[in-house]
N, C-alpha and C positions, 0 to 999 in steps of 0.2 A: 561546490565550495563557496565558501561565502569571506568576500572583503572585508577589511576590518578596519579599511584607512579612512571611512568617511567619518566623521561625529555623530552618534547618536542623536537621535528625534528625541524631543521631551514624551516620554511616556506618560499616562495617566496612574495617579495612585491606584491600581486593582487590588482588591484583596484576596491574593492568592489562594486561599485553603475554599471561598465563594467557590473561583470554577474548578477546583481540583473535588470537590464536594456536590456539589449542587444544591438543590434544593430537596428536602425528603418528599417532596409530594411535588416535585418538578416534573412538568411537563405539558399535556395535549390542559387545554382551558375549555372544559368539556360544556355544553350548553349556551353558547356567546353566539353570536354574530359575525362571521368573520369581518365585519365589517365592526367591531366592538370599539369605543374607543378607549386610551390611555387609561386614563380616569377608572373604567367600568372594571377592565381589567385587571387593575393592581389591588381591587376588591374580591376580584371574582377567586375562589379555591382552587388550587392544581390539582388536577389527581394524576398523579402517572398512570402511564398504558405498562400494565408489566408483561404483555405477551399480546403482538398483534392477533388480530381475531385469521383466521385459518378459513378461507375460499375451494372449494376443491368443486368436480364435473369437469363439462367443457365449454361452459357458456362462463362468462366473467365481466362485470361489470365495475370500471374504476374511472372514479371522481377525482382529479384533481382540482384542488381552492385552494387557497389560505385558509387558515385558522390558527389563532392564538395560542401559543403557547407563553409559559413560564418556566424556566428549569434554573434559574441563577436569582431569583428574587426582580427582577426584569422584565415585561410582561416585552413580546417580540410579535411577529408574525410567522409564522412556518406554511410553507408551500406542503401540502400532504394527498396523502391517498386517502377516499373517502376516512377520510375525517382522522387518523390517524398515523403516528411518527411512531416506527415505519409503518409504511402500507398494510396492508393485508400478507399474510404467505399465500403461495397459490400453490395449491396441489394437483397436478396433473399427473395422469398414467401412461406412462408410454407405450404407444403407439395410437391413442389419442389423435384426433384432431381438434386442436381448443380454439375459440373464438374470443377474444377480448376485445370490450368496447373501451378506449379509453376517451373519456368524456372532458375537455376543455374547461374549465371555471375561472382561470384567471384572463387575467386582461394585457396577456402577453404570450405567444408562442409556447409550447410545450411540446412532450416527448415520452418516449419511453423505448430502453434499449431492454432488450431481455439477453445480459448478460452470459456468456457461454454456452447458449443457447443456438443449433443447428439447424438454420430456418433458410427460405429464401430472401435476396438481400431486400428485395421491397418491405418486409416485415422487419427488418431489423434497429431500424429507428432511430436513425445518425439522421436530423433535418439534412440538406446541402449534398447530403450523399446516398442514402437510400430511399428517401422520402423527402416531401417538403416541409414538412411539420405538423401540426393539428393547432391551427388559428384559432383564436379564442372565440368561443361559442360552439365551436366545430366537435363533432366526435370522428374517431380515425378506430378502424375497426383493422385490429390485426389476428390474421388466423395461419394455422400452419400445424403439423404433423409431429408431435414428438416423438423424436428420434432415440432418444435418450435418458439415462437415472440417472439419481444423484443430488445433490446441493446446490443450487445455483441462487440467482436475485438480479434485482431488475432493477432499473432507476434511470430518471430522464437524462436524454442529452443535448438541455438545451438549456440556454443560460447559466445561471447560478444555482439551479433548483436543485439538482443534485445534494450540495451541499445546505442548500435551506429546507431537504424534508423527504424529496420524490423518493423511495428507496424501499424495497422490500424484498423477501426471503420465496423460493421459490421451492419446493421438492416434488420431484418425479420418482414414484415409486415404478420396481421393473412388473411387465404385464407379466413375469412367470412366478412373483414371489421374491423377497429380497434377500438374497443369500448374508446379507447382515445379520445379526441376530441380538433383536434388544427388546426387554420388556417394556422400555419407556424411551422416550425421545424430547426433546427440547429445543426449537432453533435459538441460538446463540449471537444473534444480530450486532456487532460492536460499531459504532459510529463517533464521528467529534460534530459539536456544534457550537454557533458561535452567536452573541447578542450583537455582534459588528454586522454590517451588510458586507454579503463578500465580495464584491466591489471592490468597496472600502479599504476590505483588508489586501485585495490585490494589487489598489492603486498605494498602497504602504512600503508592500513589497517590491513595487517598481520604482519608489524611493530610495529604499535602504533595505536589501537582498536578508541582513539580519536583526530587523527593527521588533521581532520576536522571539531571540534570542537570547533569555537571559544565561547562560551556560559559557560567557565569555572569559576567558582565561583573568584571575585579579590575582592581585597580592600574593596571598593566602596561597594562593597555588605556586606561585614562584616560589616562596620561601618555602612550602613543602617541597618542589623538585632542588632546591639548595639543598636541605635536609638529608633527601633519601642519595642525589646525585651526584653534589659538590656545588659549587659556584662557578665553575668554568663551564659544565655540563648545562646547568640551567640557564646560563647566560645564554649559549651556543643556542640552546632549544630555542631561545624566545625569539631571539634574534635572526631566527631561520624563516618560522613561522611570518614574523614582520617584514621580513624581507620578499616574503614570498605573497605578501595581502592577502594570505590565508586564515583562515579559524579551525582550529581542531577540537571545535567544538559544532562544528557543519552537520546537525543529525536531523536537526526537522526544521522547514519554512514555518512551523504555526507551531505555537507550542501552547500549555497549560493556561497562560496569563490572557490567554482569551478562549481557548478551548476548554468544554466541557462538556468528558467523556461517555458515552451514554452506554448501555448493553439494553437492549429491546426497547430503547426508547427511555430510559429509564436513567438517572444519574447513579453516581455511587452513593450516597445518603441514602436515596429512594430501595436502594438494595432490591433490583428484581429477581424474588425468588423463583426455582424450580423444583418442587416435592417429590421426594420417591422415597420406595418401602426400604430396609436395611437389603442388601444383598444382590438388589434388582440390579441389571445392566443397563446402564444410562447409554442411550446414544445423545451426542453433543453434536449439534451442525456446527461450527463456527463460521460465522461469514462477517470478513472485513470490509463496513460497509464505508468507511471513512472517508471524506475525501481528500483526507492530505497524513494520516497518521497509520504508520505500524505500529501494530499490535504485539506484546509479547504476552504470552498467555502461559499462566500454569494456574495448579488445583493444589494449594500446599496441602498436604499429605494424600495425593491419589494419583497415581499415575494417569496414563493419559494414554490410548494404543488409537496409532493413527490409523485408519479404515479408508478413507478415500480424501484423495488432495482436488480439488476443482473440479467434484462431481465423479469422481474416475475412482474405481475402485483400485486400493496398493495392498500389495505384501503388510501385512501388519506389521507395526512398528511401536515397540514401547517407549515415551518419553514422558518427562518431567516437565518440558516447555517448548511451547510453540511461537516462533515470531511466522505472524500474518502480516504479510505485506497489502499494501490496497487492492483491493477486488477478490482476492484469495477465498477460500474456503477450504474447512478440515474439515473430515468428520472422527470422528474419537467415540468409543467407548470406555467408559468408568464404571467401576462397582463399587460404590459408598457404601459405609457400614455405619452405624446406627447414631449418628453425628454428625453437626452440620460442615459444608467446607465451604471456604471463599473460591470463589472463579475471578481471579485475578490476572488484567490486560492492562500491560503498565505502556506509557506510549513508551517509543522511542527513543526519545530526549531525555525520558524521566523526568517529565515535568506536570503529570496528571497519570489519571489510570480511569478505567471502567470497574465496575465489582458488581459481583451477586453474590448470590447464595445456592447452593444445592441441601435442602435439610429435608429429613426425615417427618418432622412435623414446622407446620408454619409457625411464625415468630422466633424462631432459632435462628442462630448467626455464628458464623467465627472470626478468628481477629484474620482483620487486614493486614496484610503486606506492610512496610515500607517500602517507598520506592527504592529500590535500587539506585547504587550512585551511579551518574552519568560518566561512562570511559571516552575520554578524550578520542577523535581519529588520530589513526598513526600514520604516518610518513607511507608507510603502504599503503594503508586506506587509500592515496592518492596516487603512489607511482604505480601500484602492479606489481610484477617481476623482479626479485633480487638480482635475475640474471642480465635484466636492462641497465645497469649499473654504466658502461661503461659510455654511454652517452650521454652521461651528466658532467659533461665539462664544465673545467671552472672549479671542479672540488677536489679537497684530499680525499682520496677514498682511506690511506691506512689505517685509519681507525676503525673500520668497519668490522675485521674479521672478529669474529666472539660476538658483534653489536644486538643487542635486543634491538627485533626488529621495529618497535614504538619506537627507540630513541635515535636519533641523527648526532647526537653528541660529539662523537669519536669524529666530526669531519669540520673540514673548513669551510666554513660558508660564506667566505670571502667574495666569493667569485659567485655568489647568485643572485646579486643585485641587481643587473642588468639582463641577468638570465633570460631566456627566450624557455618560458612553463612547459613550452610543447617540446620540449627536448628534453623534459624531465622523464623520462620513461619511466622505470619502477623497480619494484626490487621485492615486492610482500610473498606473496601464495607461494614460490616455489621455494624461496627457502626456509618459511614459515608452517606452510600450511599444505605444501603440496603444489602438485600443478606445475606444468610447462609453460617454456618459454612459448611464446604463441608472436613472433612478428607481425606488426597489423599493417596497413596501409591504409591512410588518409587522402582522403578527398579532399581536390585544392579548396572546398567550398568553406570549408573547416578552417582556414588560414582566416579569419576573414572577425568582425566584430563582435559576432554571436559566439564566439569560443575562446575562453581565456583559459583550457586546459589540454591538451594531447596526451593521451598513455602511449608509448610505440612497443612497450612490452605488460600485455596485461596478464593478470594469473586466469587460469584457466580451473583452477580448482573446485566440487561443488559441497565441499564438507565445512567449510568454512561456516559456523551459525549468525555471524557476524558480530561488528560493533557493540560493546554491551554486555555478550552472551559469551563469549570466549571465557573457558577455564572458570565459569562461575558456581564447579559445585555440582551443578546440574545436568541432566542428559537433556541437549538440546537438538530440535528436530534438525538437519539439513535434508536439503535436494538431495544428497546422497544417500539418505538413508531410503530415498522413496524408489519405488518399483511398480509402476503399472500394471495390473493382470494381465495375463495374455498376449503382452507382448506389441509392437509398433501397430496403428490401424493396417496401412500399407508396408510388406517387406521390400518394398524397392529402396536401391539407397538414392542419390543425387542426384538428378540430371544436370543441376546445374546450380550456381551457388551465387549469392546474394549477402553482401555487407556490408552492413551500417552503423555508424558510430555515435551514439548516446550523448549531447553535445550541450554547452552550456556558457552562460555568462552569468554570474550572481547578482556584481555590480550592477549590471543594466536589467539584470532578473527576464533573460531571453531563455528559454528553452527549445532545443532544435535537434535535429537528424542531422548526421554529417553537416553540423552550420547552416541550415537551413530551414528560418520558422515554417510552419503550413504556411499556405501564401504564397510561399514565396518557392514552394519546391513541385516536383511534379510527381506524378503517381508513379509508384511503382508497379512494374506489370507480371501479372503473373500469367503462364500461357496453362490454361485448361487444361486438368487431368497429369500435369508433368509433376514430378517429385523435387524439390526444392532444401537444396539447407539455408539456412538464412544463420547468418552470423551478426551477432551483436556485441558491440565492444564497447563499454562503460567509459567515456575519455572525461568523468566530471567523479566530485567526492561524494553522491549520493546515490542510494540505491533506489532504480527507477521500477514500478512495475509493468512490464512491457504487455499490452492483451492487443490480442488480434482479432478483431472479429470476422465471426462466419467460419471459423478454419484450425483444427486442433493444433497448437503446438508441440511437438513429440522434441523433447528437450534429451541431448546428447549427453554422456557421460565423456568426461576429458582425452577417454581413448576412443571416440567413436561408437560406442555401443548403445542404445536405447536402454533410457533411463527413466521416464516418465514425463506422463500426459497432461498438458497443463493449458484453459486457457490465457493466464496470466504468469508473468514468471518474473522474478525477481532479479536485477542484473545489477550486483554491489559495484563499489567503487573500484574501477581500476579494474575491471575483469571482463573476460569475453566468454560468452556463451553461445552455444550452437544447438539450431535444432533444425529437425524438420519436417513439412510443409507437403499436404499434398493440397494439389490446388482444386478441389474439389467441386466447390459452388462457384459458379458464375455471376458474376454481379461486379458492383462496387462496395467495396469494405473498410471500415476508419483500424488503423493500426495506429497508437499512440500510446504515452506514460500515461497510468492511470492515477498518479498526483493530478489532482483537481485541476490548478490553478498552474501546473506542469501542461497540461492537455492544453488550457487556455493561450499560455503564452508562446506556443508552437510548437511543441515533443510531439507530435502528430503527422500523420502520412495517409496518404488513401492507397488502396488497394488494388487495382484493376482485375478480375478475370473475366480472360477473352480467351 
C-alpha cells in the first residue's frame, strides 16, 4: 500500500507518449566504444535488436560490458550480454551437460542466476550465498546437468544490472522429442527500462513510497463517484481512504513516466516483428523479464492456449489474456490467419505497454490497443475475507449486507482514525470470489516498524485474475485454470509446515518476511529430503512474486489438492497460498519477491538444506 499524507516531490516535465512509445529505432548503439562519450552518441544511429541472436551445444561463452544504448531519444549506458539487450537465448538439451564461461567486463562485481534452473547450489549464482561473485576482470565458469524442458532465462544477481540489461531467454528442448507440436516458435522476452540510474530511482522511492504514481485519486474522480454513488457515498469513500493514509490506486512502484516498455529489446514504436505462413502453429515463449512490472498480455483477435506455465508442461488451456507476474513464463500456442495481429502487454497500472507484431509478410501492422483504464484497489484488495469482518471494531457494519464489495459506503468510518490497520482483517475472496476463511497467525516480529499492514483473515481463493482483469469482457488466465501433467513431483503430503507473512511499509518503502528485512532475519531451515508446505500470507496491497531457488514449488489448490508446478508464483493482496516443498538439494538458497527493488529493500530469505 502506499501513503498518501506526505507532499508530492516536484516532478520533472516528461513527455509521456516519449517512454510510452520509445524510440522506432531504439535501442543496442551498435559500433561505439563502450566507453563512447555523450556527444558521439547522440550522433551515432539506433538500430534495434529485434530477436536476440540464439547459442545452442554445451560450451557457451558470455561477455558482460556496458554498451550504449538509445531507446527514448537519450543516449544511456546498458549493462549486456555480449553486446546485446537481452543477452543471447541459450539452447540447451536435456540431459546435457553445459559449460558456460561467464566473462567479467565491468569495473564492478557481477553474476548470473539461471533462473528455474535445477543445478547444484554452487552454480546457482546469488553472490553472499552460493558463490562469491566473478570480480571484475575474472571469469567464473559455471557447469551442471540439465535436468529439465521448457522456458526458462537468466539474469545477474548483483547490483542493479538486472534492471540495466544482464537478462536473457533460455529453452531446453526434451532428449525424447517435444511432445509440443509447432511449426514455428518465437521467444517473447517483455522487460521495463529506465534512462534514471536505478539507484536513483530507489533512493526516490525511499523518499516518497509513490513519487511514480500518477494514478492518484483527483477531482474528476470524486465527482464521478458523486455521480454514479450519491454524495454521502463519495464522501464516506474518500474519507476512509484518507483516514486510513492509503491509495487505491497502489498497482505499481514504477510506472510509464520513466519506464519504457521493451518486447526482445525493442520499444513499442520500434514494433518487433515475428513472421509466419497463414495457418502455421505459432509457439509463443512469453517470459516476464521486468524488474518491477506485470505484464498483462493478449493477441486481439487470436486466442491464446496455455501449454506450459514456468517451463512445466499444463492441461491446455484456452484464453484471451495472460497477466505475467515478474520472472513468470507461458508458453502458448496461436494459429494466425492471413493478417497481421498486435502482441499487446499493457503494464499494470496502465501506464505504458510493450507491442509487436505477428504478420504474415514483413512491414504489415495492426492497430494498437488502448490502454485499458486503470481499476482502483478495493477495500478487499486489502482486508481479505468478508468473513474477518467482525474484528474491525470501531465500525457500523449495517450497511454492508447487499454491499459491492469495491465500495465501504454503507459503513461508519468514524471510528478508524485511530484504528490500529492490523486489526483490519478482510472481507474480499469469500464472499466475492470464493475461498475460505483461512485464520493466520503473526509473528510478534511483524508488530514492529517494517509493517504498517496485518490481514488476520486472508482469501484463499486462486481464480481471482486480479486488479484490472476482473469482468473485462475477456477469458482471463488464473492459477486455477493451470494443471500440471502428471501430477505432484513427490506423492507424499507434509511432514511439516512452515509460515510466513509477506510484510511491508510504503511510507519508509521497507520490504520484509514476517517484519523482517534480510539482515536482519535468519535462515530458514530446511532438513534434507523431508516434504514441506510452506504457507504464504500476503499482509501488504501488492501482488508479490514469490521464487525460490533450487527447489520446485508445487502450489496447492484451496482444498488441498495439487494444482501446479511453478518456480515463481504470484501472491495478491490479502491472500494466502500454500504449497509444497520437497527439500531436495543441499546447499544454501535465496528465496525472495522478485520485484527488483522489493528484493533490494529486504522481501528476501536464505534458504538452508541440511
Amino acid at each position: 500500500m502506499k501513503r498518501i499524507s506526505q507532499p508530492h516531490l516536484i516532478l520533472p516535465d516528461l513527455p509521456r507518449r516519449r517512454f510510452i512509445q520509445g524510440l522506432a529505432a531504439g535501442g543496442v548503439l551498435l559500433g561505439l566504444s563502450p566507453w563512447v562519450g555523450a556527444t558521439a552518441a547522440r550522433a551515432a544511429s539506433a538500430t534495434a535488436i529485434g530477436s536476440a541472436k540464439v547459442l545452442t551445444g554445451t560450451e557457451f561463452d558470455l561477455t558482460i560490458a556496458e554498451t550504449p544504448v538509445n531507446f527514448t531519444g537519450t543516449p544511456r549506458m546498458a549493462t549486456t550480454i555480449n553486446g546485446s539487450l537481452p543477452g543471447p537465448t541459450l539452447r540447451f538439451k536435456e540431459g546435457d551437460t553445459v559449460t558456460l564461461r561467464v566473462h567479467n567486463r565491468l569495473a564492478e562485481e557481477t553474476s548470473i542466476h539461471w533462473h528455474g534452473i535445477l543445478l547444484p547450489f554452487q552454480m546457482d549464482g546469488v553472490p553472499g550465498i552460493s558463490f562469491k561473485g566473478i570480480a571484475p576482470g575474472e571469469t567464473f565458469t559455471y557447469r551442471f546437468k540439465v535436468q529439465q524442458t521448457g522456458t526458462y532465462w537468466y539474469h545477474s544477481h548483483s547490483g542493479m544490472q538486472e534492471q540495466t540489461g544482464v537478462y536473457g531467454s533460455i529453452i531446453i528442448d526434451p532428449a525424447g522429442g517435444d511432445p509440443i507440436r509447432a511449426e514455428r516458435e518465437y521467444v517473447v522476452q517483455l522487460s521495463d527500462w529506465t534512462d534514471e540510474d536505478p539507484m536513483r530511482v530507489f533512493h526516490k522511492l525511499k523518499m516518497q513510497g509513490d513519487y511514480y504514481n500518477f494514478n492518484q485519486p483527483t477531482a474528476v474522480d470524486f465527482f464521478r463517484d458523486v455521480s454514479s454513488d450519491g454524495l454521502k457515498s463519495a464522501l464516506a469513500k474518500r474519507k476512509m481512504w484518507n483516514e486510513m493514509r492509503m491509495s487505491p490506486t497502489d498497482l505499481a512502484d514504477i510506472s510509464g513516466y520513466t519506464y519504457t516498455y521493451l518486447m526482445n529489446g525493442t520499444t513499442p514504436a520500434g514494433n518487433w516483428t515475428g513472421l509466419f505462413r497463414p495457418g502455421e502453429k505459432l509457439r509463443l515463449r512469453f517470459i516476464n523479464s521486468g524488474a518491477m512490472s506485470f505484464f498483462d498480455v493478449r493477441i486481439p483477435g487470436l486466442k491464446m492456449t496455455v501449454v506450459q506455465a514456468d517451463g512445466q508442461d499444463v492441461e491446455p488451456v484456452t484464453v484471451d489474456e495472460i497477466r505475467i507476474a515478474v520472472a513468470e513464463t507461458y508458453d502458448v500456442i496461436v494459429t494466425p490467419g492471413d493478417t497481421a495481429y498486435t502482441i499487446f502487454a499493457q503494464s499494470m497500472d496502465r501506464s505504458g505497454f510493450a507491442r509487436g507484431t505477428l504478420a504474415p509478410r514483413a512491414g504489415m501492422s495492426a492497430a494498437v490497443p488502448a490502454l485499458d483504464k486503470p481499476e482502483p484497489l478495493t477495500m478487499g484488495d486489502m482486508m481479505g475475507d468478508m468473513g474477518g469482518m467482525s474484528s474491525m471494531s470501531g465500525m457500523d457494519h449495517g450497511g454492508m449486507s447487499g454491499m459491492n464489495h469495491g465500495d465501504m459506503a454503507g459503513m461508519d468510518h468514524s471510528g478508524m482514525s485511530g484504528m490500529d490497520h492490523g486489526n483490519m482483517a478482510g472481507m474480499h475472496g469469500g464472499m466475492a470470489m470464493g475461498g475460505g476463511v483461512k485464520p493466520v497467525r503473526h509473528a510478534k516480529t511483524e508488530y514492529g516498524p517494517s509493517t504498517d499492514m496485518r490481514v488476520d483473515t486472508p482469501r484463499t481463493n486462486l481464480d481471482d485474475p486480479g486488479i484490472g482483469l476482473r469482468n473485462n469482457g475477456r477469458r482471463v488466465l488464473t492459477y486455477a485454470d493451470l494443471h500440471t501433467l502428471n501430477g505432484p513431483i513427490d506423492p507424499r503430503g507434509a511432514e511439516r509446515e512452515i509460515e510466513l507473512h509477506l510484510t511491508g511499509n510504503m511510507e519508509r518503502y521497507t520490504w520484509s518476511l514476517d517484519g523482517l528485512e534480510f539482515g536482519k532475519s535468519t535462515p530458514v531451515r530446511f532438513n534434507y529430503g523431508e516434504r514441506l508446505r510452506v504457507i504464504l500470507v500476503n499482509d501488504t496491497m501488492m501482488t508479490h512474486p514469490m521464487h525460490m531457488h533450487g527447489m520446485w514449488q508445487e502450489l496447492e489448490s484451496p482444498d488441498g489438492r495439487f494444482q501446479v508446478r511453478k518456480h515463481t508464483i504470484g501472491v495478491q493482496p490479502a491472500q494466502r497460498v500454500s504449497f509444497l516443498v520437497t527439500a531436495d538439494t543441499l546447499g544454501r538458497w535465496a528465496w525472495h519477491c522478485h520485484l527488483f527493488l522489493h528484493m533490494h529493500a529486504g522481501m528476501f530469505r536464505e534458504v538452508v538444506v541440511v
